[in-house]
Each structure stands twice: as C-alpha cells, then as structure tokens.
N, C-alpha and C positions, 0 to 999 in steps of 0.2 A: 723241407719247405722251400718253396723255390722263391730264388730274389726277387726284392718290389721290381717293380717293371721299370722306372727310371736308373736302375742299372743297365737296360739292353741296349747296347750300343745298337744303331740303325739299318736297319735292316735294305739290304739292293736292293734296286728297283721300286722304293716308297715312292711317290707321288709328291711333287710341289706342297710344300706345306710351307707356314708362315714356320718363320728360324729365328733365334736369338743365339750370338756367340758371347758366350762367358765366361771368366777365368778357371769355372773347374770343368768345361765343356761346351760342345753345342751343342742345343736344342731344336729339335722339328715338333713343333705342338701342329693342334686343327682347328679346324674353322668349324663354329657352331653357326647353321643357320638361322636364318629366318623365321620365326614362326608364329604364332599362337603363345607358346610358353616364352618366345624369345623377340622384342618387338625390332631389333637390329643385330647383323647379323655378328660376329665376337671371334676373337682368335682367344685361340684356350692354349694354355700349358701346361698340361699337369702334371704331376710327383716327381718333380724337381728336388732333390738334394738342397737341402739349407744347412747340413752338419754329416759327419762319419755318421753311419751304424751305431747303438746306445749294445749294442749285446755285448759278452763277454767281457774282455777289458774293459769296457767303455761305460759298462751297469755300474749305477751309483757314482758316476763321476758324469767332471758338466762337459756340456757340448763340446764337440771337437769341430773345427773348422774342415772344411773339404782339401784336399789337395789342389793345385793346379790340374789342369786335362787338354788335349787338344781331341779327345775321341767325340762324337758324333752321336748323341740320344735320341731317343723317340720319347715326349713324353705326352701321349696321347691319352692316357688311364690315370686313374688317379692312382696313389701311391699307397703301403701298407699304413694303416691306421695302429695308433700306442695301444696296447694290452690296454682293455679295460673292462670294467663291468663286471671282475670275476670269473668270463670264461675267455678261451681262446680261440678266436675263428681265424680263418684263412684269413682273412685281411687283415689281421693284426700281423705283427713283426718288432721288436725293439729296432730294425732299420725302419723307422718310422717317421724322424723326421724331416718331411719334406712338406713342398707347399705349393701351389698351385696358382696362374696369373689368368685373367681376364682381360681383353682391351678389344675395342671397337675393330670390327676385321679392318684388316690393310692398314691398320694405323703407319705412318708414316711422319706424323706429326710427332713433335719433343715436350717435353718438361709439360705432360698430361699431368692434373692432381692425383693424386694416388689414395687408397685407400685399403685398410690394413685389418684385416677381421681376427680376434681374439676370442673363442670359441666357448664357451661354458661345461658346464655338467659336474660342479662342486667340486672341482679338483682330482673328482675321483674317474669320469667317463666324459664324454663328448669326443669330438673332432673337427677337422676344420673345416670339412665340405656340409656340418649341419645347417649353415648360411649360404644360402641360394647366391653366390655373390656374383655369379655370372648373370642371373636375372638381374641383382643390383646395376650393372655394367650395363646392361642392353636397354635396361627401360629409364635408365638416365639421360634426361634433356642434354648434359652437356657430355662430349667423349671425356673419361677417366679410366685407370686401371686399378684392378683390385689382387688383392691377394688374402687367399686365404691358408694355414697353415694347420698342423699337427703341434703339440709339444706332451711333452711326456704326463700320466696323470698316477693319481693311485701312490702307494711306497716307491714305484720306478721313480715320479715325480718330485714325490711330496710323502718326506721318512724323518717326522720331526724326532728328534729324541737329544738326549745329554752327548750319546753318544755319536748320533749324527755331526751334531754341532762341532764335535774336538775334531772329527775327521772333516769338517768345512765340507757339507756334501750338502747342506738344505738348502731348499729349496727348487732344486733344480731345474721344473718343470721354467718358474720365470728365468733361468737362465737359459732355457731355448729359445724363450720369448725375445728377451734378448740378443739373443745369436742371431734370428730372425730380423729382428728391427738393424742390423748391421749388416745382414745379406742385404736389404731390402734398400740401404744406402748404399752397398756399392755396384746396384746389378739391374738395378731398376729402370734405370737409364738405358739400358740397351732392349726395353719393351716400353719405349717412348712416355717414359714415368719422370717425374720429376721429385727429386729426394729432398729438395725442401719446401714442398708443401704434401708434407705424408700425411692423413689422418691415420689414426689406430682408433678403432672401434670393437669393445666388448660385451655380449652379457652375458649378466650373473659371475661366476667364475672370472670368468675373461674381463668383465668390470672391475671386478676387485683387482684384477692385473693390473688394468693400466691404473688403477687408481695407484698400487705399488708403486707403477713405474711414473708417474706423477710428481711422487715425491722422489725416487731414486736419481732422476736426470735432471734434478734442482739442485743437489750436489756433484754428481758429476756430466758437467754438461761436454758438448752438446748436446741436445738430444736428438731423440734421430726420425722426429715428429712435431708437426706442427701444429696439430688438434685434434682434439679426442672426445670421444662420443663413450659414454656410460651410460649402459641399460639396465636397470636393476643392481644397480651394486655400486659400491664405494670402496675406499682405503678404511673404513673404520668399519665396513657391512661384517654385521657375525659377531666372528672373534679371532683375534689374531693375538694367541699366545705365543709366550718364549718355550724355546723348545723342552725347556726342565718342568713345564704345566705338568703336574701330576696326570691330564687327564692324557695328554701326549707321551708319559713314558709308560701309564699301562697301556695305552694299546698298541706301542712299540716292544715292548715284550709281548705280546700276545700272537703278534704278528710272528714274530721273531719263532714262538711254540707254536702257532698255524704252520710256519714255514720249516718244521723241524730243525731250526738252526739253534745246537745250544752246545755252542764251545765257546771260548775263552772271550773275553771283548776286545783282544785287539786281533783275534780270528772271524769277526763280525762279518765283516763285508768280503773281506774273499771269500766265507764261505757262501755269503750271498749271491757273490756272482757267482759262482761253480752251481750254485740250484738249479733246478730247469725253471724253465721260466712258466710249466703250468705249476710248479708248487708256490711259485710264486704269487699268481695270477689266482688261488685258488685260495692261497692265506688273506690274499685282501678282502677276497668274498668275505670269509668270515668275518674277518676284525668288521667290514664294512657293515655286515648284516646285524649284527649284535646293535650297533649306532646310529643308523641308520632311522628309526622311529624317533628316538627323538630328538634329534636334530643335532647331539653332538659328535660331528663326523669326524671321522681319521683321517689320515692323512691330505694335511692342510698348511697353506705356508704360515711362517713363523717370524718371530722377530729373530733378526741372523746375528745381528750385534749388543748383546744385550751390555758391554761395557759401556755401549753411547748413551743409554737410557740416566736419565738427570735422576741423582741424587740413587743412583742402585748400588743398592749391593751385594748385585748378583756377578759372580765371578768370572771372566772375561772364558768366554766358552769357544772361540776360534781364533784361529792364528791371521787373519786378516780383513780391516777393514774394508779391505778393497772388494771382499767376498759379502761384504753385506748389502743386501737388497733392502730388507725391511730392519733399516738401522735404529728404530725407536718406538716407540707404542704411534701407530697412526695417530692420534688424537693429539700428543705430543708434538710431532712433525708439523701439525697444520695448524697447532698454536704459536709455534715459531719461526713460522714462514719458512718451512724449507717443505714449498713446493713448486712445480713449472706456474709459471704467470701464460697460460694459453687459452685461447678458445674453447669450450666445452659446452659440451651438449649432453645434458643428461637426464634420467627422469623415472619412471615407475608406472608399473600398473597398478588396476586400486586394488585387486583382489589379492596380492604376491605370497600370500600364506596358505591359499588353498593344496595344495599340492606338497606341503610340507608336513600339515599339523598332524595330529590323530583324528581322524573324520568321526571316529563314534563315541570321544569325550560327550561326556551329559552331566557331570556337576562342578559345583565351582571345585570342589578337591582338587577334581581331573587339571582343572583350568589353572591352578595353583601352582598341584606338583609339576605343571609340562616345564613352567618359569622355573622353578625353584630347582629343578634336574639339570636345567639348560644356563641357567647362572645361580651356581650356588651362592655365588655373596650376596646375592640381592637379600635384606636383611626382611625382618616378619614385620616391621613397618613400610618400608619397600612393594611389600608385595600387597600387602592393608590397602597402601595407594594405588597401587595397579587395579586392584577390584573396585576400586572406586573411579578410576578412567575410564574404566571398561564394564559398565556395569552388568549383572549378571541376570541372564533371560529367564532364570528359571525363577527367581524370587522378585525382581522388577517388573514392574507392567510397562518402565518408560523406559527401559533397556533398547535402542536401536539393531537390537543382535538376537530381537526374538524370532525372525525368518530363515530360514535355516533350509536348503534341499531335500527332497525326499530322501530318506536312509540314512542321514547325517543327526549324529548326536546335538542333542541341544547348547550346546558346546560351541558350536563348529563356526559358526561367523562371527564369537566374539573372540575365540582362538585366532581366526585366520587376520582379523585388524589388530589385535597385539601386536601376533605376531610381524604382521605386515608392518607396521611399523619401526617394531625392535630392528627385523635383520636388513628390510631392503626401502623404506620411504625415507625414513629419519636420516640414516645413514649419505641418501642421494640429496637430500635436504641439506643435510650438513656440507656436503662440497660444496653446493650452490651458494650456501652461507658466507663460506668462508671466502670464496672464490670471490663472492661479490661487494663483501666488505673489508676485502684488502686497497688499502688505499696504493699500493704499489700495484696491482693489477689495472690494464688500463684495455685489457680483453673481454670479449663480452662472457655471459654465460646463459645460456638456455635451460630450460627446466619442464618437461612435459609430464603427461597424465595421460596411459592409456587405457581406455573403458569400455571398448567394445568388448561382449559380453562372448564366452564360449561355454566350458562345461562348466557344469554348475550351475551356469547364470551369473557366471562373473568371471571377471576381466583378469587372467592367470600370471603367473610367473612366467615368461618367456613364450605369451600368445601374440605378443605384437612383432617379432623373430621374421614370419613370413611376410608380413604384411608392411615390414621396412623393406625387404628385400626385393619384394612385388612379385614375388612367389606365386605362376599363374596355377601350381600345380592346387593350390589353395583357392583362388581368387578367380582362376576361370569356370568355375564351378558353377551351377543352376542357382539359381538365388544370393549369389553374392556382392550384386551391383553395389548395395549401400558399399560393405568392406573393401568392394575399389575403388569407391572416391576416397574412403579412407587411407587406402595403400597409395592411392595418387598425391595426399595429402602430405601424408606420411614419409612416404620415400622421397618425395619431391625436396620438401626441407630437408631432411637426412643429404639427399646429392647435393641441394645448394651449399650449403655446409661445407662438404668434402671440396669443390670445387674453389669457392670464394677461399682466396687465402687469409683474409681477415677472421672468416667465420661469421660475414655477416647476413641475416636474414631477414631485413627487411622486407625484400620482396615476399618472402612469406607472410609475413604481417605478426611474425613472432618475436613479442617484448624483450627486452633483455631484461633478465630476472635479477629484479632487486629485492635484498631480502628483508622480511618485515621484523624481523626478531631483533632487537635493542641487544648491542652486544653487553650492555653492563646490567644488562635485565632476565637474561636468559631463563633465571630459577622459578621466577615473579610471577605468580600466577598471570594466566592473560585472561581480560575480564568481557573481552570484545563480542559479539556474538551475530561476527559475521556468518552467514549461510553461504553453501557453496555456489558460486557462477559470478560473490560480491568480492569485494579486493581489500584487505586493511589496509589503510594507510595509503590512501590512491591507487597511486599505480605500483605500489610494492607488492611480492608476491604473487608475481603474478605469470603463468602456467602456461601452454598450450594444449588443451583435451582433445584426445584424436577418439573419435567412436562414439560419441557418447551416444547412449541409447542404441545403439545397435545389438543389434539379436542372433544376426543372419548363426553364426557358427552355434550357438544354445542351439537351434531348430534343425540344424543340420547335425547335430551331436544325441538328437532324439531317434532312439532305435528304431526301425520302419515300420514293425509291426507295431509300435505304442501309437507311434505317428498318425498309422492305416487307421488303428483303433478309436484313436483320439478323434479325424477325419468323419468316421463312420457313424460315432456318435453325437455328430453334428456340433462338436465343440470348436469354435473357431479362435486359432491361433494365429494370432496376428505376428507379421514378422514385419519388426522395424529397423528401418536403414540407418535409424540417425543420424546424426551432425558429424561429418568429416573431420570438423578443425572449427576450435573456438577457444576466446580466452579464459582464462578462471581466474581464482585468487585462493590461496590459500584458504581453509577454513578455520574455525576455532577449533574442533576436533582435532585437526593436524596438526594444529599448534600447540595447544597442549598435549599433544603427545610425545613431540619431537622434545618441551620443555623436559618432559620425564625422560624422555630417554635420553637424552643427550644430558643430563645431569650424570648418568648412570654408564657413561660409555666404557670407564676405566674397568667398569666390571667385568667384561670379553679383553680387553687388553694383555698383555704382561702376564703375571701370574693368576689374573682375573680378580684380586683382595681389591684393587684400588688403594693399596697402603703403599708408600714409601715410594715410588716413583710420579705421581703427581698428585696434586691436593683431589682429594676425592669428594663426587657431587661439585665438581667446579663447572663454572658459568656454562661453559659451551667448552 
C-alpha cells in the first residue's frame, strides 16, 4: 500500500501555492475557487500529520508527536482515513492521523477565530472530511479558519476491557483528539489562526468527546478551547461504563476469538499488533454486527480511572491518573462542578432515534425488551413507568405515536421518542441544565431544536450536519429554497458563535437558555401543561427551532417513479418551506421525560446497577 500523500515531500516545478512553515515541515496547500458550491474563494491544506503512523509499534498505544523537519510537502489531497466499518479500502491506513485547514484565500491577516470539527459515527466509523468545513469557511460572513481531523475508531480506538485498563491503553481514540487540540495550539498561528479563541465543535460521537473533554480540561487546565458547540450528544449521552462492565469484557473476548488472538494475557497486545490489520478490521465487523441492532455497541470510551469514583470499590485498574480522560461517572463530574465554565452551543433534532431503533417492532413486548436489553437495571416498575410516558399505539386511542411511516412496525414512533430522549435530548438537556444553573458560570449557553423534516418525515440524527455546514452539494438543489434560509439561519448563528469570543448571539435573536427544571424538584412530577411554541416559567426554557415545518428533503427522499405516479394520479403534494428560525420553550412532554430520565442516568454509568458509587434515582 503506498504512503498517505502528506508524506511526499514536493515535487520541482509545482506552481505558487499558499505555504505554511511548521515545526515538523512545510507545507504547499491550494486555492479552492469560487463558485456555486463555494461563495469565497479558500486556501485548503490537506492531510497534514498531527501525530506518527498508529501501525506496528505504534497499534494500541497513544499518539506519538511528529519529529521536527525542515523538508518541503505538498498537501494538496486529503490524507488516508482510520480502518473502519469492518472493511479495508485504499483510503484507509493506521497512518491516518492527520487533518486538514480552511481559511479565506490570501489570508494574510492574524489571530482569525478558529474552529475545530470532531467528527461522529459511534466511535466505530466516521472521519473528518464527513463535515463540509470548507463550505463552513467560505459562506461565513466573517474570515475564520477551520480544521478538520481523523482520530482512530473501532478496537484501533476504543478496546475497553480489564485488561486494557492495567496496560493504560483506553481510550485512545480521545487521546488523538487531544493530540490534536495541542497541534492546533501550537501551529495554528502560522495559518493566521488564533489559539485562544479556538471553538471545537462535535456531533453525535464527537459530541460526546468534547462533552469528555469539557470535563477533562476543568481539571487539567489550560484548555486549549475556548467554546464548544454540541450536536446531538453529551458527557452523560448513552452509556459510558468502566471498562470491567461485563458487557465490555464479552465483547473484548469475542473480539479477541474474531481476531484469532488466544495466547497468554500478558502476550495480548503484541500479539495484536503483529495481526494484519485486515484480521483486525474484520473481527470488529463481527463483534460490531452482533450489537449493532440493538444499540449496545462495542467498542466505546470508558471510565479510565475508576479509583476517582466517590465511595468505589472498584480496584484501581491503571498505573496513572494523569492517563485518565473520563476520571468519574459523567453524572458525578457535573454534580461536583469539575467542568470548563465556557460558551456552549448545543441541541438536538426531534426525530434522533429513527435511524437507531428496530423499524418493524409492533408490540408493547418489542417495546419493553428493546429498554430492558439496552439497560438491564431499569427495574419492572421502571419500565411500568416508561409505558406509561410513552403510551402505547396499539392499545391507546390517545397515544401521540399512533402515525407511524409506511413499512414501519407500530412501534416505530413511540420507540424512536423514548428512545430520543433516553440517548440524545435528555442528555443535551442535561448540559444546558447544569451549565445554566451553575451560579459560578458567568457564560452563556444556547440550546436549539432541529425540525426540518427528511426520511421518514422526520427530522433525523445528524440531518442538520449539511445544513450547519451550508453544504451547497445539499442545498443547491431544485426545491431547496426554504432549507436555505434554513442553513442561512443555521450556519449564520453556528459562525457568529465561532467568531464572537464571548459566544454571544444576540444579533441572532437567540436567548440564552435558562433552565426551567427546579434543581431541588427534579423527581416531582411536573403538572404544567405547556404546548409546544409556549415557555414555562417566562422566559425559561427557552430553544431556537431551525426548520420547522419544512418538507423540502421528505419530497426529495420520495423515489421518482412513486413521485411520477403520485403526480400522475393527480395527488397534490404540497412542499413546505417552513419557518427558518423561531423561539420555543420547552414542552411538558420534554419535561417529563428528561424528569425519568435523568433520575435513571446512573443506570448507563459505571457498572450500570446505580449501587455504591452514587445515590441512585437522585435529583438530577
């Protein structure tokens, strides 16, 4: 396999290109024009080194820094992308992590905001160019520079186990992030960046990172970020067990018999780097496929320091604190104020369970066993009360979950707002909470809602992706007008954001979210019965909805012959633009959902009992 291309030193005779000189070399990136997809013109650099090669020595141990260099790159391509997805394409490589710069061409100007993309795909796939972030860079009113990166996923990444833990290896994946966020302070500067006023911006996966790294650079500061933008995910989103979770050491063995590796345990990881890396690559398939349905995935980060955990007595499982990332149950950490007091931006779409659940569940069983598979401790009064949150379409006539897409189990929309609220509403809820009734936070925090509608007819897990980005490959489309006032809406606040080193957006006309939940009330039932677009308690709660009522992608997601047919048979399908940008307020549905769940968080935590390291069912 031939080396990523930010190895090739540069070639005679290249042509004037924009240059960066940096301690492990210099760089000759290009100039992207003008265009249609790009509204100003951008110097790009791509697959830049931010660490050594991860292959042989390097497998299962954390990032290594670059050497010095005085040679000469071309990095005009982007770089090999981390093994992922269970097979191996030519763009993959373990020399993978590198990462890629945007900035207005000819920049010349200094200490630009910066802005820092953390990529998603469950810890198991994604990469960093799935963010349009050079569109981000060109259709921003003010000049900025962005960067987007690789970091390792899958077992390369993320290999929780007992045995992980003694040899201090988990995590890994956030300690690229890491490595990253400290290239990104000392290099950034010479692509006319400014390294203190960095945004890092995630979703899903990459949310839950920075929400990590939230807490992680609250104990050891500085940090090396100034504000952070959360898309669907949180430090509590899921579950984030300690790596001895029974359900993390079978599938560490399994991996382990996928990858034919069965010698001694302290023969473990050399024999795993000596594997090829498609047997590697082909054991996660499986462990992955097997978990995959129902939502309890492998390889996922972990609590790294389980001796910090209050009142455990779980046995100190690594040789240094200094190696812990995730030093406590999240829930823990952000009851005792060890997190960053910064600017944040964060929020959710309404539909975030579609693309997760089982689509052709059809009884309450189905609906039962999905919870009680995915959190065993939720106890048979626990889950009594879940069916009574979420009332059930087949036996309710007043059930709100009796419209359901064609081919989808009767199931399927009151699975998809459980679930939406268990792994990704509640959870973005809960920052906003916490973040807003810290009386030592004196930062704002934002809190959105996106609703414009795609498959399904509902507003998905990582649909609003393009549409922050102003994605024209999306948005220049025939019938897209409404979705670009939306992405005009949308990305606009996203760059004010980035830019203002406050984080403040008034010019948007977006509140600063205060939260309506009584912190000594949390359990208490709420008896309010607000509707959605009303506010409890004034102005608390209170939202930015991007989309609402919009259609455009549903009507573009209908196959052409249904469309011709639909057309033909004189059915008229109306496609609505909807509302760009409006305020909301919490609902009573939201609220009481967030009260259950956030009662119930220790349950994804730690060993996932909720016994012996915090009082369980507590306030918030």
């Amino acid at each position: 396999m031939s080396p990523p291309v930010h190895h090739h030193p540069k070639k005679p005779g290249t042509s004037r290109r924009p240059t960066v000189t940096l301690r492990q070399g210099r760089y000759n990136g290009t100039v992207i024009a003008a265009s249609t997809a790009f509204a100003k013109a951008l110097d790009a650099f791509r697959g830049i080194p931010y660490a050594q090669s991860t292959a042989a020595h390097n497998r299962f141990r954390p990032p290594q820094p670059l050497p010095p260099s005085d040679r000469v790159f071309d990095a005009l391509e982007f770089g090999k992308t981390c093994p992922r997805d269970g097979y191996l394409r030519a763009d993959m490589s373990e020399d993978c992590l590198n990462l890629n710069v945007y900035r207005p061409a000819g920049t010349t100007a200094k200490k630009l905001p910066v802005i820092v993309y953390v990529h998603g795909g469950a810890f198991n796939t994604g990469c960093g160019i799935e963010r349009n972030m050079a569109a981000f860079v060109s259709w921003a009113a003010d000049p900025m520079v962005a960067v987007n990166f690789n970091y390792r996923v899958g077992p390369l990444g993320f290999l929780p186990s007992d045995l992980t833990a003694k040899e201090d290896l988990l995590n890994l994946g956030l300690r690229d992030q890491q490595l990253l966020f400290q290239w990104v302070q000392e290099n950034i500067a010479a692509f006319g960046g400014d390294p203190d006023n960095v945004t890092i911006m995630g979703l899903s996966a990459g949310a839950h990172s920075v929400g990590h790294h939230l807490m992680y650079y609250a104990d050891h500061p500085p940090a090396p970020f100034a504000k952070a933008i959360l898309e669907s995910g949180a430090t509590t989103a899921r579950a984030v067990f300690l790596p001895t979770h029974p359900r993390h050491l079978i599938q560490f063995r399994e991996f382990l018999a996928a990858a034919n590796v069965n010698v001694p345990e302290e023969e473990v990881f050399d024999r795993l780097r000596q594997t090829p890396l498609i047997d590697i690559v082909k054991a996660s398939r499986i462990v992955w496929d097997k978990y995959a349905d129902s939502v309890t995935w492998p390889f996922q980060p972990v609590i790294d320091a389980p001796h910090g955990l209050a009142n455990s007595s779980q046995p100190r499982l690594n040789s240094s604190d200094a190696a812990a990332i995730i030093p406590d149950l999240p829930i823990t950490s952000w009851r005792s104020g060890r997190n960053l007091r910064i600017p944040v931006l964060t929020g959710y779409n309404t539909n975030e369970g579609t693309i997760f659940i089982p689509h052709a569940a059809d009884t309450n069983a189905e609906f039962r066993h999905f919870f009680q598979n995915l959190i065993p401790s939720l106890s048979e009064a626990d889950l009594d009360a879940l069916e009574r949150l979420y009332p059930d379409p087949v036996t309710d006539p007043s059930s709100p979950y009796r419209t359901v897409p064609d081919g989808k189990g009767r199931q399927f929309a009151r699975l998809d707002a459980a679930y939406s609220h268990y792994a990704y509403i509640c959870p973005v809820l809960q920052t906003a909470h916490f973040l807003s009734t810290d009386e030592q936070n004196k930062n704002p925090v934002y809190v959105y809602r996106y609703a414009a509608r795609g498959a399904f007819g509902t507003a998905n897990h990582g649909d609003e992706a393009p549409v922050v980005a102003h994605d024209m490959g999306l948005l220049g489309g025939k019938g897209m007008e409404g979705l670009r006032a939306v992405a005009d809406a949308m990305h606009g606040a996203w760059a004010k954001f980035v830019v203002s080193k406050s984080g403040d957006l008034k010019e948007a006309n977006w509140p600063v979210y205060k939260s309506p939940f009584p912190q000594e009330q949390a359990d208490e039932k709420w008896k309010g019965t607000v509707k959605r677009g009303e506010t409890p308690g004034g102005d608390r709660g209170q939202k930015m909805v991007f989309g609402e009522g919009n259609d455009e992608r549903t009507v573009l997601a209908v196959p052409h012959l249904k469309w011709k047919g639909m057309k033909e048979k004189g059915v008229n399908v109306k496609v609505n633009k909807g509302v760009p940008a409006q305020v909301e307020g919490l609902t009573d549905v939201e609220m009481a959902a967030c009260r259950f769940w956030w009662g119930r968080v220790e349950l994804s935590e730690g060993l996932g009992t909720g016994k012996g390291l915090v009082k369980p069912r507590a306030k918030l």
